[in-house]
C-alpha positions as CSV (number, residue, x, y, z in Angstrom):
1,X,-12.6,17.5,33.0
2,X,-12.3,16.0,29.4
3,X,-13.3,12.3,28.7
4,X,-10.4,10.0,27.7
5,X,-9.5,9.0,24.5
6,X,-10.5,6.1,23.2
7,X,-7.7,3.4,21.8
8,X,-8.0,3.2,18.3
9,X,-8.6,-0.5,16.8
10,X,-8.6,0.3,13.6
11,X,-6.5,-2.2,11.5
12,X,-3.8,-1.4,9.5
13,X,-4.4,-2.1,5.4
14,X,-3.0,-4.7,4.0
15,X,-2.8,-6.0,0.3
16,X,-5.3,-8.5,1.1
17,X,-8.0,-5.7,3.1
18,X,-7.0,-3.2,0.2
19,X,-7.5,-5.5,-2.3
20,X,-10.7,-6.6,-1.1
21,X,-12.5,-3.2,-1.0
22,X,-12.3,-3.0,-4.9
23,X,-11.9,1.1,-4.9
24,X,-8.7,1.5,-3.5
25,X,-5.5,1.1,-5.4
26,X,-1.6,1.7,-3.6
27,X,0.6,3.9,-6.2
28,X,4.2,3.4,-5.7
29,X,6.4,5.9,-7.3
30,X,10.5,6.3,-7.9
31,X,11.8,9.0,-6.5
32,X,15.3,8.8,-8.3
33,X,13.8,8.0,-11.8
34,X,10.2,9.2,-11.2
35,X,8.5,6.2,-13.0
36,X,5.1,4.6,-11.1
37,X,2.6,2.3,-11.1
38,X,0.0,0.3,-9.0
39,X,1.6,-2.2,-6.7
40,X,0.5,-5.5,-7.9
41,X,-1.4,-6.6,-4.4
42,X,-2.8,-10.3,-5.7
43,X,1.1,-11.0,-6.2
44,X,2.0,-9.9,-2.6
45,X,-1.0,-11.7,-1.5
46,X,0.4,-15.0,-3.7
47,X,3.8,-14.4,-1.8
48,X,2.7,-14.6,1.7
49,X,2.4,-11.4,2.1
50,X,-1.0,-10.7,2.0
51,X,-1.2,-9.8,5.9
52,X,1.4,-7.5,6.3
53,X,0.4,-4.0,6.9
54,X,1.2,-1.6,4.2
55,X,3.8,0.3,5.9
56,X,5.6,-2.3,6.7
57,X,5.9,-3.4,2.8
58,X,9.7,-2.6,1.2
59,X,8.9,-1.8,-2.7
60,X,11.3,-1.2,-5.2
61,X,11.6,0.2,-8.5
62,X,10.8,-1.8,-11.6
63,X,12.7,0.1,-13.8
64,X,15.6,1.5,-12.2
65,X,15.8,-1.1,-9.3
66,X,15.8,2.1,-6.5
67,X,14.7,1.2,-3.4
68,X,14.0,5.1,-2.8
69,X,10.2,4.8,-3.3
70,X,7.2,6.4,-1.5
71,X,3.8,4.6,-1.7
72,X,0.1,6.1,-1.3
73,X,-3.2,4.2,-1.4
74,X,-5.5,6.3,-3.4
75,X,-8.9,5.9,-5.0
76,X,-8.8,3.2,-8.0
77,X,-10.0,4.7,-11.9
78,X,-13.3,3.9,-12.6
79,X,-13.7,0.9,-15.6
């Protein structure tokens, strides 16, 4: 007989958590004009959003205004 599995109560990141670990960074990118960049998480955080998992978070394009963007949190460059 196999043991159970265990729930999981891992948290989901959010821009405050993500934020706060200083080595993690979320890349959105375009898909219709390909252009990316870091998601600016101290704004979100300024918004109210700061506690809102990150898969629940609707970005959009800064250049071309697309809302056809995919998102992935990623180590940060080092200074």
């Amino acid at each position: 007989m196999t043991a159970p599995i265990p729930p999981d109560h891992h948290e989901l990141p959010t821009p405050r958590s993500t934020l706060a670990t200083g080595f993690v960074r979320v890349l959105v990118f375009c898909t219709s004009c390909r252009h990316q960049r870091d998601a600016d998480l101290q704004r979100l955080i300024t918004a109210g959003h700061g506690d809102v998992p990150l898969i629940h978070l609707k970005f959009r394009c800064s250049r071309c205004g697309s809302q056809r963007v995919d998102s992935v949190c990623t180590a940060a460059s080092r200074p």
